[in-house]
C-alpha angles and dihedrals in degrees: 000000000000088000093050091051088046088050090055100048091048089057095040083049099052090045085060104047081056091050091257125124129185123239144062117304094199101048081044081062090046104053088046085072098078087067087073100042088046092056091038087051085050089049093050102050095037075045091066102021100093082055100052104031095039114024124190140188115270107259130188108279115240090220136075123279084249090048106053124165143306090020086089097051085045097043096045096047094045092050080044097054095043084050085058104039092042088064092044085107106033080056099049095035085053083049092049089060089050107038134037115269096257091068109026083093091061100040087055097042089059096048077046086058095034081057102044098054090045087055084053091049090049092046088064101051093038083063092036090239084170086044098060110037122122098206125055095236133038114282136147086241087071110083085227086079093067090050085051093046097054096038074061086059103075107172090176087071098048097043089050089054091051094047095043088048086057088044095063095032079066084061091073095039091109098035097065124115129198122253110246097026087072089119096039095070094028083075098034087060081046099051094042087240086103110131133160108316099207106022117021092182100053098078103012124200107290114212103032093044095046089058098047089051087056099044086047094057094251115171123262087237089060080049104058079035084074094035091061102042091058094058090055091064095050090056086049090055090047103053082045085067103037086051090049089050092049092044092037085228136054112281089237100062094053110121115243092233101060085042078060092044087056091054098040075051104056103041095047097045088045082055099045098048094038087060096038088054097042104049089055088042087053094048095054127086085236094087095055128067130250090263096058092055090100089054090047090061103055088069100042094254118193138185084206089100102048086041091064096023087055099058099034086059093047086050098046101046091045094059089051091055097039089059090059094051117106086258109066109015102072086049092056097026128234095273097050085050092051099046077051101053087042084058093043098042093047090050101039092048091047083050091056099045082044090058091045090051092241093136104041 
């Protein structure tokens, strides 16, 4: 049995080494389905858990009647997020012109932090959080935890995940080898004969066809169709190397539990942060304007706590992203990255219920 184990994984070796994989592209796809049902079945319940865990008294609603809540939390923090993730790469290619290369990652990932959290900051004077709440200080018995709590939700982040994790599994749609058939194009690598395995007329022969085209009269637009088509495949082959090297192992061959750790990951670490930042901002007489500072003293108002919660949150989620640059990730592994971010984003989201008083 153990030789026949051995035999496999030399021949599933020896595939690899050649950009094949063995396997099913489309029950791969499949089974990456359950990546979008598991962050729709989070939102839902995070969706109806202030409700049912802290309920409050209906209060007049600050927005229009065809505006209602919680379309403007949903609508701004998704426009935040696609600000930030549109200058991803503005801010690493500028890094890249003042650091070396090794670091550059890292130096982009922080201003990338640094911007994200400022967009969350902005978020909350743009709606008026300060403006609107019923209690002096920050507590889930304030309807302005539930605006808090749904800016935290940011489904623009997650669907872009999801959509980005098909995108490169699309990468490996003409690599795939049947089960069963592993031998069979193992020889034929071995003998020169190897074409596609799934689809032979996606990327055809090169020389030979290009010559017959010509010698039947084919057009020259059929000729730079293939042309075209062959550099395509070259770029295929090339982000399937960058992303190996990012992953430290090829993206098909990602478990679908640790695609599903990433997303639990990211919402409830968006949700812990975002509470964490916002009760210190809240209880500072930043948020207020000059004209209110008479109304923050009377409750002993004080920026200390948005002066040491700032910086730790900066701290911690840069850490977090730093751990998924190229720099770092193929040195810990996928998998070490993701049990990390499940600790961090549990303890950071109880911290935040805890500063809003949602657990007392």
């Amino acid at each position: 049995m153990n030789s026949l184990n051995d035999g496999f994984d030399d021949v599933e070796w020896e595939l690899q080494n050649n950009g094949l994989y063995i396997g099913s592209y489309s029950r791969v796809v499949l089974l990456n389905g359950f990546v979008p049902l598991f962050a729709a079945v989070i939102f839902t319940v995070l969706a109806l858990l202030p409700d049912l865990a802290w309920p409050i008294a209906s209060s007049p609603s600050p927005y229009p009647v065809s505006f209602p809540f919680p379309l403007p939390e949903i609508l701004l923090s998704s426009a935040f997020f696609s600000l930030a993730h549109l200058l991803r790469v503005p801010l690493y290619s500028l890094a890249s012109l003042l650091f070396p290369s090794e670091s550059a990652s890292l130096v982009s990932t922080f201003f990338h932090v640094l911007l994200t959290n400022g967009l969350r900051l902005a978020a909350l004077a743009i709606l008026q959080v300060r403006h609107t709440m019923d209690y002096p200080i920050p507590t889930c018995q304030d309807p302005a935890f539930r605006t808090v709590w749904w800016l935290s939700l940011n489904f623009a982040e997650v669907v872009a995940a999801i959509v980005q994790g098909y995108e490169q599994l699309a990468y490996y749609r003409d690599v795939m080898v049947p089960e069963g058939r592993e031998i069979e194009f193992l020889e034929r690598l071995k003998s020169g004969s190897f074409e596609e395995p799934i689809d032979d007329t996606t990327y055809p022969p090169e020389q030979e066809e290009f010559e017959d085209a010509l010698e039947n009269g084919e057009s020259a637009r059929s000729v730079e169709s293939r042309i075209d088509r062959g550099v395509e495949k070259l770029l295929v082959i090339k982000m399937r190397e960058e992303l190996e090297e990012v992953y430290g192992l090829p993206v098909i061959k990602i478990p679908v539990f640790i695609s599903c750790l990433q997303r639990f990951n990211s919402i409830f670490l968006s949700v812990g942060l975002n509470l964490l930042l916002s009760a210190a901002y809240l209880r500072s007489p930043l948020s207020l304007p000059v004209s209110d500072q008479d109304f923050a003293r009377s409750y002993a108002s004080s920026n200390v706590p948005f002066i040491i919660t700032s910086p730790l949150v900066l701290l911690l989620h840069s850490s977090l992203a730093a751990l998924h640059t190229p720099a770092v990730l193929p040195r810990i592994g996928l998998h070490t990255a993701a049990y990390v971010g499940v600790l961090v984003g549990i303890m950071s989201f109880f911290a935040g219920l805890a500063v809003w008083g949602a657990l007392s």
